[in-house]
N, C-alpha and C positions, 0 to 999 in steps of 0.2 A: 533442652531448655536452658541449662547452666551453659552450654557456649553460646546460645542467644546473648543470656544476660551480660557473657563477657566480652560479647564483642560490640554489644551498647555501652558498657563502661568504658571499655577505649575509644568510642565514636567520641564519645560528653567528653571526655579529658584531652584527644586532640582539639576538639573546639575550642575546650577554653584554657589552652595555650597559646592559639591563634587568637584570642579575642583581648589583647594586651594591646595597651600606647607603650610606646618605647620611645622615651628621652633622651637624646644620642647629644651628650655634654661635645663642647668644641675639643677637651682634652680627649677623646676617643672612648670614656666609656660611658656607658648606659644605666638606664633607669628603667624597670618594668613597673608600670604603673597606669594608673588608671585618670587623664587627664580630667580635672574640673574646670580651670576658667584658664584662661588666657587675658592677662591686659598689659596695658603700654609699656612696663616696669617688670612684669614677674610673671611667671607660670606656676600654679594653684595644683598639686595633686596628689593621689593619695597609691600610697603604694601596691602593688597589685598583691599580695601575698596577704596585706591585711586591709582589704576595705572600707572596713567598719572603723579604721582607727583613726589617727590625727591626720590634720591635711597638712601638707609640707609646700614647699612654695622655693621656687629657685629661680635668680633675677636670671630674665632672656639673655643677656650678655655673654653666658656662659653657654648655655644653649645651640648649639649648632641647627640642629633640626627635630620634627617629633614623626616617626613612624607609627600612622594610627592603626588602630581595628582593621579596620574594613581596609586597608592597602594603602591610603593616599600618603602621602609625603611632606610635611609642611615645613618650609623652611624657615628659621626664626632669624627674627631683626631686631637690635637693640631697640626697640622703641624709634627713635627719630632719624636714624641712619638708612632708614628705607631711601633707596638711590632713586630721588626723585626725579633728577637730573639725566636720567639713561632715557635711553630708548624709546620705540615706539607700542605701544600697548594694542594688541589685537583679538580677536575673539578666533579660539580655536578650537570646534567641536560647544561644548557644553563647559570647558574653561576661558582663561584669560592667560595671553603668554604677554611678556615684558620681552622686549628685544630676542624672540623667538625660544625662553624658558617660560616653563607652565607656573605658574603662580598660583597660591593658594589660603585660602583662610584669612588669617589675623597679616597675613602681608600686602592681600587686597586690601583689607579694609585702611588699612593705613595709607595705603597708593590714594585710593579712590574716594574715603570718606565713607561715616556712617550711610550716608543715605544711598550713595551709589551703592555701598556692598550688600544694604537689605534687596535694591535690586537685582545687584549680581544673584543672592541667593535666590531671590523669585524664579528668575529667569533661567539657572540653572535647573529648576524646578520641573518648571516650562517643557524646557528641552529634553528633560528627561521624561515626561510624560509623552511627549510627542514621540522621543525612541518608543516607549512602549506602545504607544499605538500604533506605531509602527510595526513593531514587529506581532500583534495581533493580525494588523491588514496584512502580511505577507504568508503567516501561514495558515489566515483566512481563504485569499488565493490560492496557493499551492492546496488546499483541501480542496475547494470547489472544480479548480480542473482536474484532480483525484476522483473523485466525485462522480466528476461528466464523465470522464474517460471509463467509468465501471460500473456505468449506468444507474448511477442512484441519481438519479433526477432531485426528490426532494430533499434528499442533504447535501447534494450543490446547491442549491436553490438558498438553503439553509445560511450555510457558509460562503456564499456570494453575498447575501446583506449583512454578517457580520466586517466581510470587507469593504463593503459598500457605506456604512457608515465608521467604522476605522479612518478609511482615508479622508475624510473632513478632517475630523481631530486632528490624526497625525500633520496636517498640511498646517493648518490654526495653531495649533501648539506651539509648532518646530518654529512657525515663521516670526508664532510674536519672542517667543522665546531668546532666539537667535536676533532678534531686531533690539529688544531692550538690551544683550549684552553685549551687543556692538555697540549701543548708545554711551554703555558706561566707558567700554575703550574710547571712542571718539571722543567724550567729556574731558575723560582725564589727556588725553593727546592736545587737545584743544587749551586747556587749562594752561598746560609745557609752555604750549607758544604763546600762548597771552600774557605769561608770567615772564618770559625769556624776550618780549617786545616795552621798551620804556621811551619814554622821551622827554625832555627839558626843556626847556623855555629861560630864557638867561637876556638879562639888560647886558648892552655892548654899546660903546663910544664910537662912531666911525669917522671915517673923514669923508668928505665928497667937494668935486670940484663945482664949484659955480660955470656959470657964463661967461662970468670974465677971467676965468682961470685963476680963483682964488681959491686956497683951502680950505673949508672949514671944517668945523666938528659937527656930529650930527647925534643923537640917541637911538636905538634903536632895539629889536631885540632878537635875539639868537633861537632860531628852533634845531636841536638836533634828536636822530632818533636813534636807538639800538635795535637790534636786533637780534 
């Protein structure tokens, strides 16, 4: 019983060494700590050694990137120096890549705006529910031809309708999922070029010849476009 309990002590105390945000400042060292907010100007959080205490707060400038919990990687941007200017923005899997790097969090939401990144989140959502249906209806299948193959009739029978209704979801999920975060790349791709197309309109003096090969002056007016 006492090596039971000693080897659930180390299981809890690996876990929650793995369960830290890690603040990786641009001069190479770090912050273990437990992220609260992120906004346009500063990151909000609270040290991981003492949770309960004050919240500290360090402008993004300094910030290079945050190493969350759960694995993801967020890269931080000063506020307004998101490179709006680059690339082209794609949906890839259950992300969004910028000129073929994955992008993430509070660097969306600045690319694409509040409203598309509550989308992005939905639809990430989406596409994650549909993975799971997914992989219900596959080892839904794989059970039922187990199943057949060993003559148990009615739990194939069983685990043929839980595949049988899986694969709806999974197809509904994945497709609208994948459809809205495409929409937000194409938004913001779209936005690039409407923003990066202008044109002028300008009064000009001209000359023109008459009939009788005289010169005159004329008004008129200048369109040009960019592109």
């Amino acid at each position: 019983m006492k090596k039971l309990s000693l080897l659930i002590v180390l299981f809890c105390a690996s876990l929650t060494i793995m369960a830290q945000d890690v603040i990786v400042k641009k001069d190479g060292t770090t912050i273990e700590s437990k992220v609260i907010e992120i906004n346009g100007t500063e990151i909000k959080y609270k040290k991981w050694s003492n949770q309960d205490g004050p919240l500290y707060s360090i402008n993004r400038s300094a910030v290079d990137s945050i190493n969350y919990q759960n694995g993801e990687v967020e890269l931080i941007t000063s506020g307004n120096d998101v490179p709006k200017s680059l690339g082209i923005m794609e949906r890839r899997g259950r992300d969004l890549t910028l000129d073929g790097r994955k992008i993430y969090g509070e660097e969306v939401r600045l690319l694409v705006g509040e409203q598309n990144y509550q989308t992005y989140l939905s639809a990430r959502k989406q596409i994650g529910a549909g993975n799971f249906f997914g992989f219900v209806f596959w080892v839904s299948l794989g059970a039922t031809v187990g199943f057949y193959l060993a003559g148990n009739y009615n739990a194939a029978i069983i685990s043929g309708v839980v595949a049988d209704v899986n694969l709806p979801l999974l197809i509904i999920f994945k497709s609208i999922g994948k459809g809205r975060m495409s929409w937000v790349a194409d938004d913001y791709n779209w936005s690039r070029r409407a923003s990066a197309f202008s044109y002028q309109l300008s009064p000009s003096i001209m000359k023109c010849n008459s009939l009788e090969s005289q010169r005159n002056l004329g008004v008129g007016l200048t369109f040009s476009m960019n592109f």
